[in-house]
N, C-alpha and C positions, 0 to 999 in steps of 0.2 A: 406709794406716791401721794395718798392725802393725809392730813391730819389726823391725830388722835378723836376717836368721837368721845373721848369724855371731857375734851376742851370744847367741844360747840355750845353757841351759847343758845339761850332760851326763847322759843318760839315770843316774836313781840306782836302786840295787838292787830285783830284785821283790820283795819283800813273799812269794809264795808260793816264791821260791828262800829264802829266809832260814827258812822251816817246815819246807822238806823238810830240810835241813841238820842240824838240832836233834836226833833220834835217831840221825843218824848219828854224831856224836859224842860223844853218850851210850854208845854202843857202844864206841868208842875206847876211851873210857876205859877201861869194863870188862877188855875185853881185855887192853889194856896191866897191868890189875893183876894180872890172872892171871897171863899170861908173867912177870911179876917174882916172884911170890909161888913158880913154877916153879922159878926161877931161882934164886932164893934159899934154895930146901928147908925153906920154911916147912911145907911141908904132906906128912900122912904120905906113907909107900912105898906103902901100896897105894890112898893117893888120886891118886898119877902119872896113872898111865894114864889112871885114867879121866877128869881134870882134862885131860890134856893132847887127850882126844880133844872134851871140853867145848869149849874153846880153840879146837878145830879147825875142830867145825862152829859157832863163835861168829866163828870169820875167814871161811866160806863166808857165814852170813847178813850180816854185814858187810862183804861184799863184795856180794851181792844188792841190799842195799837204798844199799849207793855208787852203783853204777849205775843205778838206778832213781833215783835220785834226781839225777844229773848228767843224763840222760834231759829228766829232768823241769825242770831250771835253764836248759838248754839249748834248750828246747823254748820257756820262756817269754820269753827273754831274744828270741829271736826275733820272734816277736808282736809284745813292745813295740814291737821297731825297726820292724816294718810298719808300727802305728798310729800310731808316732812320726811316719815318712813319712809316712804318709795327711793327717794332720793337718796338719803342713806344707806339704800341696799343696793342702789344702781352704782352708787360708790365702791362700795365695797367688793362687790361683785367685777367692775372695773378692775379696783387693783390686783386681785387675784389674778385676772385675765392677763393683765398686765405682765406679774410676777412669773404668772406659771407659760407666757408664750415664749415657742422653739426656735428664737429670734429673738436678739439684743436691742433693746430697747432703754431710750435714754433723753432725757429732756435738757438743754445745754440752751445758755447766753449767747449773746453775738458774737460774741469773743470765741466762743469756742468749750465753756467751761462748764463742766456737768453741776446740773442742777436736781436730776432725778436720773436715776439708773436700775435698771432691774437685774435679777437673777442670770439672765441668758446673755446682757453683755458681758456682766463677770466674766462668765465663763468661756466665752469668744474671748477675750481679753486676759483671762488667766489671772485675774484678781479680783479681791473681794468689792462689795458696791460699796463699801464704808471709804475702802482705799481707793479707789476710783472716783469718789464724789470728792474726796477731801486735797487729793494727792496730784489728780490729773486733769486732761484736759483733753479734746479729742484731737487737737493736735499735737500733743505729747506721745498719744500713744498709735501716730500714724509715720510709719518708717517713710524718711527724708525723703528719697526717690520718688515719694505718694504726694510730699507736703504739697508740693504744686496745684495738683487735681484737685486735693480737698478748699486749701484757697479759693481754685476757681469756683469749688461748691456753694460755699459760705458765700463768695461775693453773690453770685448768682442769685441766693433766696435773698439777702439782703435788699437785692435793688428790687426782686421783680416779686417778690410776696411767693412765689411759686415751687412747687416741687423739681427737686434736684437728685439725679440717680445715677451712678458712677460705683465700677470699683478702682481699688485700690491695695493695699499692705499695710497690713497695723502690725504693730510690736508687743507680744506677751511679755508677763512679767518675766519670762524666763532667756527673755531675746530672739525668742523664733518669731519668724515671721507667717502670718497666716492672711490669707488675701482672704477681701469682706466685698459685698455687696450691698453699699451703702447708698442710704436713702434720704435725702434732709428735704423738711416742709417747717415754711415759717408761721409762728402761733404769734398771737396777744392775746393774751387771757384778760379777760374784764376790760375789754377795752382800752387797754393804759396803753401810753404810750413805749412802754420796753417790751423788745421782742426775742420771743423767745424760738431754737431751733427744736422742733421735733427728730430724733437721729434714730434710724433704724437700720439694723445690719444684719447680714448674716453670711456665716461660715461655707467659702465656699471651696475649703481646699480638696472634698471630694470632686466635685466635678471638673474644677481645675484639674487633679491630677485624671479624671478617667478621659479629658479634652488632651492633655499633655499624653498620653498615651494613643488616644485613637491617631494625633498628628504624628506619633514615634511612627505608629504604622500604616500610616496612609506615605513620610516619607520616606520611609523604607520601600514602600510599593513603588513609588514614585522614583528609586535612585534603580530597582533594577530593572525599571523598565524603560527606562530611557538608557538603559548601558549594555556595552555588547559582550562582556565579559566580567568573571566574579572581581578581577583584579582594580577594574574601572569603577565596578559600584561599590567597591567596603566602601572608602574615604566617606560616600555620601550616606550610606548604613549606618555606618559608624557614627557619624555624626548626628545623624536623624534621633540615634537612642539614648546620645549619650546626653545632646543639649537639650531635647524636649523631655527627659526624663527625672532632670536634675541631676546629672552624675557627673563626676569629671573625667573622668579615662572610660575610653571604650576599646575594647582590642578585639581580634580574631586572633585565634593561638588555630593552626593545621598541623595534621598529625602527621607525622614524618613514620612512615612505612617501617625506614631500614632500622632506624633508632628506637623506634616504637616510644620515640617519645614529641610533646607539646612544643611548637618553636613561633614565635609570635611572629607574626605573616603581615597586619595591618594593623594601625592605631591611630584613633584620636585624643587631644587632651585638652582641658584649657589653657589658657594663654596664661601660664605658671611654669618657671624656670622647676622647680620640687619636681611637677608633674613632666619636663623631659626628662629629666636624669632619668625619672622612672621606667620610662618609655625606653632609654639608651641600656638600660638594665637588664629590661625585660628582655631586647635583643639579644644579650649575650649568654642568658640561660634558654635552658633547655626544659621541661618540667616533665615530669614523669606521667603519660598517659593514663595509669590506673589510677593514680593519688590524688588526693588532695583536691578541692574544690571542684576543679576542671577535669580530673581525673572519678569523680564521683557523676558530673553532669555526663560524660561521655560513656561511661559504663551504663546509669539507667537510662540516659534518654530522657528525660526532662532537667527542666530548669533548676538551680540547687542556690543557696543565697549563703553567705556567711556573714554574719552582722557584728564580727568580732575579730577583725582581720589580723593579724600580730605573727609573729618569727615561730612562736609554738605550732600556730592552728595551720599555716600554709606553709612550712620550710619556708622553700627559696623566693617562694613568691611574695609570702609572707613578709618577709624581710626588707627586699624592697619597698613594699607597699609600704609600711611601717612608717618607712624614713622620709617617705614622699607625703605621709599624715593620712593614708589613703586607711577607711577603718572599716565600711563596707562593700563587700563584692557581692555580685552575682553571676553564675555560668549559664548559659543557656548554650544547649548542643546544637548544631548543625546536622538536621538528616540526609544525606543522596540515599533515596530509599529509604534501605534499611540498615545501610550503614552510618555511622559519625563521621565524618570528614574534618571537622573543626568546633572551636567552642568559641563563643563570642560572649566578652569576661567585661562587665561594667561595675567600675569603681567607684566610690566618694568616698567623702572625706565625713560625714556627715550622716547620719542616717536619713536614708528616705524610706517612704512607704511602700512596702511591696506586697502587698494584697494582691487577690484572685485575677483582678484586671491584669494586672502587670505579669504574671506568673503566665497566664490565658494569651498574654500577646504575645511572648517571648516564644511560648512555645510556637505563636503560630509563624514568628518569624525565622525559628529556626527552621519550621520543614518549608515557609518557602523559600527563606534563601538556599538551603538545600533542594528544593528545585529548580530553582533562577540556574544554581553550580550544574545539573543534571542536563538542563536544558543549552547552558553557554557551553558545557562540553559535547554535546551531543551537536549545536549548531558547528563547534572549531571544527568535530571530526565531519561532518558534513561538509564544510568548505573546503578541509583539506583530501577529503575526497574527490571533491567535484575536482578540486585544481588537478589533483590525479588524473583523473578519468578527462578532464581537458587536455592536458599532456598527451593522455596515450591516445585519444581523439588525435589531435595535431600531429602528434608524431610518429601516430603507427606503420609498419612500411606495407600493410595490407590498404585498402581505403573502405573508408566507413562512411555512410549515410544517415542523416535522420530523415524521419521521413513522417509527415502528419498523419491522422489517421484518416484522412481523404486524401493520402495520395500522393500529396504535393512533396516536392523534395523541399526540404528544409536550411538542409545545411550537409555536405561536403566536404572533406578532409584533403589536404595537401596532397596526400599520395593517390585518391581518388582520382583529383581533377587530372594532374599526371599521368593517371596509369592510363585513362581516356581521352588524353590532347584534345580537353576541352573546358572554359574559364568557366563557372559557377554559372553563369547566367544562359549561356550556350548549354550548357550540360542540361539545367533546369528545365527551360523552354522544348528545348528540341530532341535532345537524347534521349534522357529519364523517359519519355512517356514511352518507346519504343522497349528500355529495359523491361519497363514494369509490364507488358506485353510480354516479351520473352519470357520474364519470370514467371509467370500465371501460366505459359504455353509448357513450359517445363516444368512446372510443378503438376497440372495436368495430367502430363506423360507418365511422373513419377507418384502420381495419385496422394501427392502433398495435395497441402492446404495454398490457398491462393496469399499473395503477399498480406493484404489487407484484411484477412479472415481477423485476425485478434487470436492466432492460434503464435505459441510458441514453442513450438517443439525442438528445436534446433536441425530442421531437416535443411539440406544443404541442393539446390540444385545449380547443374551446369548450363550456362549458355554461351552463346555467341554472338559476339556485337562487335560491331567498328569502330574506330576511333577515329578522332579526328582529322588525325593524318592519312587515314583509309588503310588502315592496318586492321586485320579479322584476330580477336581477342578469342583464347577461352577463358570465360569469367564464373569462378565459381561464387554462389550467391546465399549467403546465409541469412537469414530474416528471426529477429527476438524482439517481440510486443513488449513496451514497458508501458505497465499500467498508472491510473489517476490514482488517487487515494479511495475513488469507489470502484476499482477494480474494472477499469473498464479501459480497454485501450485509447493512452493517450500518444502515440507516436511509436514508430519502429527501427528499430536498430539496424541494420542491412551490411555484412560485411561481404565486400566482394573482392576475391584474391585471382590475379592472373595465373591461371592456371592452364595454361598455352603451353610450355615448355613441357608439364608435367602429361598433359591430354597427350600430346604427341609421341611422346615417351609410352603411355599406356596405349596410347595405337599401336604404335610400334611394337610392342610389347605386347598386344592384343592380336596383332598380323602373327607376331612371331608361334606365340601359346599355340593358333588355329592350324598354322604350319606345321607346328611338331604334332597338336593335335591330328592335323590330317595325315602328317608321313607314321604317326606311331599306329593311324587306323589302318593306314597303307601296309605295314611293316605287318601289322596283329593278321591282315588279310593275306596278304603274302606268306606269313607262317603257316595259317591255313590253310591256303590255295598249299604251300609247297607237301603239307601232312596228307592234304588228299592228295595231289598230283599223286607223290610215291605209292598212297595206299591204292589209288584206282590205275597208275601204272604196272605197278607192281601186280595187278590182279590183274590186269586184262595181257600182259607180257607172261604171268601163270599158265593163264587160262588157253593162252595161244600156245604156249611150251607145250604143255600137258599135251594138248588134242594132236599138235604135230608127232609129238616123241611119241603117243600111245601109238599114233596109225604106222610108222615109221618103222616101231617094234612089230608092228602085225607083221606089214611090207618084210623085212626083214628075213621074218623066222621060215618065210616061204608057206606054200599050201594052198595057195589063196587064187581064186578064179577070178579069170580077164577081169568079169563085170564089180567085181570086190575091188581088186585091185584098180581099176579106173575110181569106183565108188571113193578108194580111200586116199587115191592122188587127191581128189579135189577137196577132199576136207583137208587135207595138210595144206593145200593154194589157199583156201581161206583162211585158213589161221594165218598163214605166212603174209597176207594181203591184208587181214585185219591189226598185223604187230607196222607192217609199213607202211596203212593209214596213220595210222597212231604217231607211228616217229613223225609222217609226213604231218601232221598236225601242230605236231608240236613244235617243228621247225619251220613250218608257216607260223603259225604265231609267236615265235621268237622274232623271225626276220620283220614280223608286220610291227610287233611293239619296239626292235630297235629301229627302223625306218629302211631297212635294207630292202622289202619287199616291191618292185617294182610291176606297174600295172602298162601292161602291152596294149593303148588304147585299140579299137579297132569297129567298126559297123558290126552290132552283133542283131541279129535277129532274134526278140526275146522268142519269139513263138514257138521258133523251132527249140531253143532249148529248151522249155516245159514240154515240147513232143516227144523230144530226146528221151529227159528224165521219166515219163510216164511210159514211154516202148520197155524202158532197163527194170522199171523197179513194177511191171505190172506182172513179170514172168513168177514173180510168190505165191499170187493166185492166197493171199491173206486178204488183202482187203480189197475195194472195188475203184476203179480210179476212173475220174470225171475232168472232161478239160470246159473251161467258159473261157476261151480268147478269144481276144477283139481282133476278126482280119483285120481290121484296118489300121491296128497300131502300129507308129512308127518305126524305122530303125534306132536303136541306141547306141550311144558311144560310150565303150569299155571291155572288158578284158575280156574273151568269151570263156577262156578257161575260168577262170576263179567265176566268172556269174553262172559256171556249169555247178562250179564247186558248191555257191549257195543252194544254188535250186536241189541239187543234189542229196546236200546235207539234212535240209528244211523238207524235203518227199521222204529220205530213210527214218528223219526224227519224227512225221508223222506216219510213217508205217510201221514203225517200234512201239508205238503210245496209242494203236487204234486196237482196237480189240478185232480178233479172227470175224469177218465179213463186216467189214467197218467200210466207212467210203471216206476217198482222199480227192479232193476237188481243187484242180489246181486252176487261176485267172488270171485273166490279162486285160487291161485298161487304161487308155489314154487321160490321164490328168494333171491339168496344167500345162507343163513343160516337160514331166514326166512321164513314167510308163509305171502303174504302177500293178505288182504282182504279189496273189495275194494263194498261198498253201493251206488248205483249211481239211481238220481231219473233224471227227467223229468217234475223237480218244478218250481217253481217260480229265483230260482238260486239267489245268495249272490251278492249285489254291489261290485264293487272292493275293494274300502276303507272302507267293512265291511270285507274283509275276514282276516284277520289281529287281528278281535278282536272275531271273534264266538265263541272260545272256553273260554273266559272269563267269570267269573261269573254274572249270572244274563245279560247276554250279550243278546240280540233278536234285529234282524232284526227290522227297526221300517221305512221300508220305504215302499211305495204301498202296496199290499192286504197283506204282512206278518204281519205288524204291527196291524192285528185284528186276527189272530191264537193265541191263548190260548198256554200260557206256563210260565215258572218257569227263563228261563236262565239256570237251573244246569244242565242239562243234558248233555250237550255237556262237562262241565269243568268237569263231572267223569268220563266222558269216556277216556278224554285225561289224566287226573289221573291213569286211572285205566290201560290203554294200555303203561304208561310208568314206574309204578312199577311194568312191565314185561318185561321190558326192549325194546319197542317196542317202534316205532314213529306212530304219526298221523298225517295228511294234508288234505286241502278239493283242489277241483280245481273246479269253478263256472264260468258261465258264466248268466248272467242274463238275464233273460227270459227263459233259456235252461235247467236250470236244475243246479243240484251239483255232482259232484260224492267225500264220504271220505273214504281214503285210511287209512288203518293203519296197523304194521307188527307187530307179537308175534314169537319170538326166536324158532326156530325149537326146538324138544328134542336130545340130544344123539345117535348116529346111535345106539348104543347098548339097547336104551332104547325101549321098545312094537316091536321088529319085528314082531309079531303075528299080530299085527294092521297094521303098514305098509303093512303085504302080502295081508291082507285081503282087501285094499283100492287097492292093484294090482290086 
């Protein structure tokens, strides 16, 4: 940018050596007159001396101030040369700086026209500085759409003296355009009136394009997140990569499952009739999934570029593209997960730059709009869930509740409010709190969990509630927590089914079961009773046979003395008398269990019949017999036979079970309304888990030495027969080894009825 230094010209005289000079030969001069005027004897004799000594010290001070002052010539002349060098190296050093800076740099006229240019515009510029100083102009090589701006630049520094900063687009020699960030400040050098532009610029089509891409992906973020589906935000995707990235076709190709091949799904393009056709083209083919550009991105999963598009390197795709002018493509896959679902395929016509930035977005854009696709499928199947689960809400024919997790009812289904004749607000208020009550009281019972525990087990319990119409429900109630996203109950589900018709059915069906349960226990017991009856009939009709037939035979054969013969009449009378209790037993309690037996009321005196029964059964001279009756008890009303029959039975069953010199202690006592009489022996005594059944038919003790006493079982079930169609209870109380004592009561008579008897017992 400066002159050659072998044209500068040569240092011209200081200025402060040209002052000091000036007195020194003023001095000269003088001098020189005086030696002449010496010389010549102009001046008197006795001005000699002292002139010439004038002279003398006028050659000392001019010689003083010579040297001082070559000193001083000398001294300056030096400097100069320093500053002269300095400045020549500040130059030079300048221009280097100049040449060798990473920024285009250029000195240009008002007009516009380069006057000094460096290395670094060249090269922003794509031509040499020779060509560019001689050839151009800055507004030649700034593309038309720019000239505007730069105008406004140039006016700017013209009017205001001031720096001016702007971009814009310049033109290489090769016609591309390259966007600069340029700089103009206005110079006058040496003061003159012509002004010159300082121009400096620099390349700024990196950051442009890493700006042009962070906005590809900022609107891409931007289109799916304002969209509720992948089909709503391509258009705006599309668009985002194709025109902030400089390309003209942007497409999505999705992969058709059955065909296993590429089918173009969305497209943008510029506004170029070439670039539809293309587009209408694309629709009509199909591309092969593994193959070719699209078929390479989708196989590895990242982005793949082809920068030489033609009928060879892509087929079908190829072709079209071709004829549309379209020369470079790029694939970038689509991930859901880990699978490919699509490929989003950007064309131009043109080469652009696809460096690490662009590679680095793509890919990122592919896995998210593969999750954007993961996420708007997962939201569709969630709403068409919910719509689901709305449905079967609304239209279940069971009824369904929500229900907060404090309790509150929520919400109520059609068949709910129905199956309980009452409107949502009625239900909520007044009902609900009364279920939720029931259900905690039933669940309780069934040692579930209470509604609101946060337990879901699917335990199901039954209650009962009324409806509005005052109709008694049975309502079965199913309760399932549905949790928050931290697991914690957020509301409950509650399905509650009328279960009325079914409850009544399982009663019914529960009366029935207990019925056949009880007649099959009746039937099992009956079979038994009927296996002993035969086996303890059959033995004791034996045993009667036997004794009769033996003595009969004695009787018979003859031989035999009076006292024998009496002896063995009476053993044949008791067997004959023990086989016709027996029958008679048994046809008392036939007639007592079919209801044929009739009771002859009548005034009986219990007293005398315990006197009766202990005169008959004391002639055994087995065991010791004791009476505690109350004189004073009243007469009773009922049968005296059959209440001879009890007592009877109840003295022979404790004189069979007492052991040889045992005591039989028979009572009597007024209680209540009753008379109550109580047999108590000093036997063998009943097991616990026999006394429970002794009054049952054919029932006998069958444990230690009772289980060899002789008997029937019946006695004891007519007596408890026969004391309670008197309206009277019986019970035994046993302890084993000690003895038994059985109590039973007969309904007093009428105070009005026998007071002759009553006095007489006073």
């Amino acid at each position: 940018m400066s002159p050659d230094p072998s044209q500068r010209p040569s240092p011209e005289p200081s200025p402060g050596l040209v002052r000091g000079f000036a007195p020194f030969a003023a001095t000269v001069l003088v001098l020189a007159f005086g030696i002449a005027a010496l010389g010549a004897g102009l001046l008197p004799t006795e001005w000699k001396q002292p002139a010439f000594l004038a002279v003398l010290a006028a050659l000392v001070v001019v010689a003083g101030v010579v040297f001082e002052s070559l000193r001083r010539s000398t001294a300056s002349a030096f400097s100069a040369r320093r500053e002269a060098g300095a400045l020549h190296l500040s130059e030079d050093m300048l221009r280097i700086a100049v040449e060798s800076a990473p920024v285009g740099l250029g000195l240009a006229d008002s007009t516009g026209r380069w006057v000094l240019v460096n290395d670094g515009l060249g090269t922003i510029l794509g031509r040499s500085k020779e060509e560019i100083s001689q050839t151009t102009s800055l507004v030649s090589v700034t593309a038309p759409e720019s000239a505007p701006i730069l105008e406004e630049g140039l006016g700017h520094v013209r009017s205001s003296n001031s720096r001016w900063q702007g971009e814009l687009l310049q033109v290489r020699a090769d016609g591309a355009r390259v966007p600069v960030s340029l700089a103009l400040l206005a110079v006058r050098p040496d003061r003159s009136e012509s002004q010159l532009v300082l121009v400096q610029e620099s390349d700024i089509s990196d950051s442009r394009r890493s700006e042009a891409v962070s906005d590809a992906l900022v609107g891409v973020r931007q289109a799916v997140a304002t969209s509720a589906s992948w089909d709503q935000a391509a258009p705006s995707v599309l668009s985002a990569l194709g025109a902030r990235l400089g390309r003209d076709v942007a497409q999505f190709w999705s992969i058709d499952a059955d065909r296993q091949e590429l089918r173009l799904k969305h497209s943008w393009q510029r506004d170029d009739p070439a670039l539809a056709d293309f587009e209408r083209n694309c629709r009509a083919i199909g591309l092969p999934a593994n193959d070719g550009l699209l078929g390479r991105a989708r196989l590895s999963g990242v982005p793949a570029v082809n920068r030489a598009v033609s009928p060879q390197s892509e087929h079908a795709l190829g072709s079209v593209a071709w004829r549309a002018g379209l020369t470079e493509a790029v694939a970038c896959p689509v991930l859901v997960g880990r699978e490919t679902t699509g490929v989003i395929a950007l064309f131009a016509k043109q080469q652009q730059a696809v460096d690490d930035n662009v590679m680095t977005m793509l890919t990122t854009v592919g896995g998210e709009v593969g999750q954007f696709i993961l996420r708007a499928q997962t939201a569709q199947a969630l709403q068409r869930s919910e719509a689901d689960h709305r449905a079967i809400f609304e239209r279940a024919p069971i009824g369904i509740a929500r229900i907060s997790a404090e309790g509150d009812l929520l919400e109520g289904n059609a068949a709910l409010l129905q199956m309980l004749e009452h409107d949502f607000e009625t239900l909520r208020t007044q009902a609900w709190p009364e279920l939720l009550r029931a259900y905690d009281l039933a669940a309780g019972r069934a040692r579930l969990a209470p509604l609101l525990a946060g337990l879901s087990d699917g335990g199901s319990v039954q209650v009962r509630a009324a409806t509005g119409g005052g109709r008694w429900l049975w309502l079965q109630m199913t309760a399932t927590s549905i949790p928050d996203e931290r697991g914690k109950p957020e509301h409950v589900l509650l399905m509650v089914e009328d279960v009325t018709k079914v409850r009544e059915a399982q009663d019914k069906l529960a009366e029935a079961l207990e019925a056949q349960r009880s007649a099959n226990t009746d039937l099992e017991k009956l079979d038994r009773a009927k296996t002993e009856f035969l086996s303890i009939v059959s033995h004791e009709f034996r045993t009667a046979l036997t004794g009769i037939q033996g003595f009969s035979e004695l009787i018979r054969d003859g031989g035999l003395e009076p006292d024998e013969l009496r002896a063995y009449g009476g053993y044949i009378f008791n067997d004959a008398e023990r086989v016709n209790r027996l029958i008679g037993d048994m046809l008392d309690l036939d007639r007592m269990e079919s209801g044929r037996m009739t009771m002859r009321a009548a005034d009986v005196d219990v007293n005398e019949v315990l006197s009766d029964a202990i005169a008959r059964a004391s002639s055994s001279n087995l065991v010791e017999f004791r009476s505690d009756l109350d004189p004073r008890l009243p007469i009773v009303t009922g049968d005296r036979d059959r209440l001879v029959q009890v007592v009877s039975n109840l003295v022979n069953n404790a004189v069979k079970y007492s052991p040889e010199g045992g005591t039989v202690t028979l009572s009597s006592r007024a209680e209540g309304g009753y008379a109550l009489i109580t047999v108590a022996d000093t036997g063998l005594g009943i097991p616990p888990d026999e006394i429970g059944h002794v009054f049952e038919r054919f029932r006998r003790v069958r444990s230690g030495a009772a289980q060899s006493i002789a008997g029937t079982g019946l006695g004891l079930t007519i007596v408890k027969q026969i004391v309670e169609m008197h309206g009277g209870k019986i019970w035994i109380e046993s302890a084993l080894g000690h003895g038994s004592a059985f109590h039973f009561t007969i309904p007093l008579a009428p105070e009005t009825v026998a007071p002759a008897a009553q006095l007489r017992h006073a």
